[in-house]
C-alpha positions as CSV (number, residue, x, y, z in Angstrom):
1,X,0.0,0.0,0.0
2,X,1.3,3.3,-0.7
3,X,2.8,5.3,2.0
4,X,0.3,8.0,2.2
5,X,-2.9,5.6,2.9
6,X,-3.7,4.4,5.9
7,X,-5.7,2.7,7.6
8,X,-9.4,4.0,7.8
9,X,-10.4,6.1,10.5
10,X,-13.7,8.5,10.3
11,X,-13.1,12.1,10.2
12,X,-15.9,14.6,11.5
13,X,-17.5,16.3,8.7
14,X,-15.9,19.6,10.3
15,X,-12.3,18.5,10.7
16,X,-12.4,17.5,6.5
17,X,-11.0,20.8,5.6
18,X,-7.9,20.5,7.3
19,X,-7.6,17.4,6.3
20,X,-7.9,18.5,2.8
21,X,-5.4,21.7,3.6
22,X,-2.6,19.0,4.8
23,X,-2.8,17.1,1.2
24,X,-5.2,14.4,2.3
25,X,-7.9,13.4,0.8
26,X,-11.3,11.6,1.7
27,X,-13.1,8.3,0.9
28,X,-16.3,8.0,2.6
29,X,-18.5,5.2,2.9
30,X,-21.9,5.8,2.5
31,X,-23.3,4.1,5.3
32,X,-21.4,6.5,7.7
33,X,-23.8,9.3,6.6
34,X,-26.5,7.5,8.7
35,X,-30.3,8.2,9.1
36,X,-30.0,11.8,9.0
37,X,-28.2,12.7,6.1
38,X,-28.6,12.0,2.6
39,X,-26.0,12.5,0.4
40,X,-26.6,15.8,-1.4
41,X,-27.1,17.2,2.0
42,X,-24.0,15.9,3.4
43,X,-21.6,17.3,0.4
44,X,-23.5,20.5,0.8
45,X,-22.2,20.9,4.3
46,X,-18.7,19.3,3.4
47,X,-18.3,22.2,0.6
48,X,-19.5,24.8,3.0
49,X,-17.0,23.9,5.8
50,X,-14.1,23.7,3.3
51,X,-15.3,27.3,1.9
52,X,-15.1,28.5,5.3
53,X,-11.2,27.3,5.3
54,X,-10.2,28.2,2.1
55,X,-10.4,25.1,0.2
56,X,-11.7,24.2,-2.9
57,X,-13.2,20.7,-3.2
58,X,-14.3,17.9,-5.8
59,X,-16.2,15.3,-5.0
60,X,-16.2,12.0,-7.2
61,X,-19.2,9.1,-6.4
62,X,-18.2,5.8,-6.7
63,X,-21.6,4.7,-7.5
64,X,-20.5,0.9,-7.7
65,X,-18.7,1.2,-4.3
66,X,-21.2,3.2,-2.4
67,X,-18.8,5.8,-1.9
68,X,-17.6,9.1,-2.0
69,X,-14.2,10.7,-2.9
70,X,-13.4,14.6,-1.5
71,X,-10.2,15.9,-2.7
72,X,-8.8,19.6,-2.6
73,X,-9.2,20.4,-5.9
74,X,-4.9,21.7,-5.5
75,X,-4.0,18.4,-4.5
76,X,-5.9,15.6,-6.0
77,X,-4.7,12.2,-5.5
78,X,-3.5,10.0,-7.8
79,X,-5.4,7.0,-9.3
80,X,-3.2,4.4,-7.4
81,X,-3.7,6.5,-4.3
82,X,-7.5,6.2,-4.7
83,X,-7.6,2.6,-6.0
84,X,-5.8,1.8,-3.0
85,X,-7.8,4.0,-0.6
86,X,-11.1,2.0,-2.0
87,X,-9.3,-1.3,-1.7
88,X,-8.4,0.1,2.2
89,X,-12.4,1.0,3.0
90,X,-13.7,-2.2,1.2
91,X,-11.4,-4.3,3.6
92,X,-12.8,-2.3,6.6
93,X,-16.2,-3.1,5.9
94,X,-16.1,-6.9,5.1
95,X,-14.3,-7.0,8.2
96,X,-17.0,-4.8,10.2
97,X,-19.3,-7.4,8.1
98,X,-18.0,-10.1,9.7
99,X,-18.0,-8.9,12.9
100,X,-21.3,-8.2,13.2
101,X,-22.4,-11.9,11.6
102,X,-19.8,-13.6,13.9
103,X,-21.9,-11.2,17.0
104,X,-25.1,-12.1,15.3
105,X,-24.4,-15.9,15.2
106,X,-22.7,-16.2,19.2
107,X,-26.2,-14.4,20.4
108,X,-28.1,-17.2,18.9
């Protein structure tokens, strides 16, 4: 894995900006959005914050994944860097998958 992904971690929808400032860039899950946000509603916010610091941001569905990319448009990652970061989240949530059937089949 390249040196510049690691290992997932959820980043509050506030804190994405300076993320984004420090050459980072987001992959988001779209289960993490939860009950009360929809998706539209959720980059709305995102963009807003990032206005707030200064930074301009893309966002890029990954309709297949159920995810979405946010990048500071002045430091977009690279194709491998994304590839990997997707290959990173969907790792994270077969695990979390299996977790919970692994839970769901000891409480039986």
């Amino acid at each position: 894995m390249d040196d510049r992904v690691t290992e997932p971690y959820v980043v509050a929808q506030e804190a994405i900006a300076g993320e984004l400032l420090r050459g980072k860039w987001c992959v988001y899950l779209h289960e993490w959005l939860g009950d009360e946000h929809e998706l539209a509603t959720w980059r709305e916010q995102v963009a807003a914050h990032a206005a707030e610091s200064g930074v301009e941001v893309c966002f890029v569905e990954i309709p297949r994944k159920d995810m979405t990319l946010v990048a500071n448009v002045h430091a977009l990652p690279s194709f491998e860097q994304v590839t990997q970061s997707v290959a990173a989240l969907e790792h994270y949530r077969e695990m979390v998958a299996g977790r919970r059937w692994r839970s769901r089949r000891s409480a039986e």
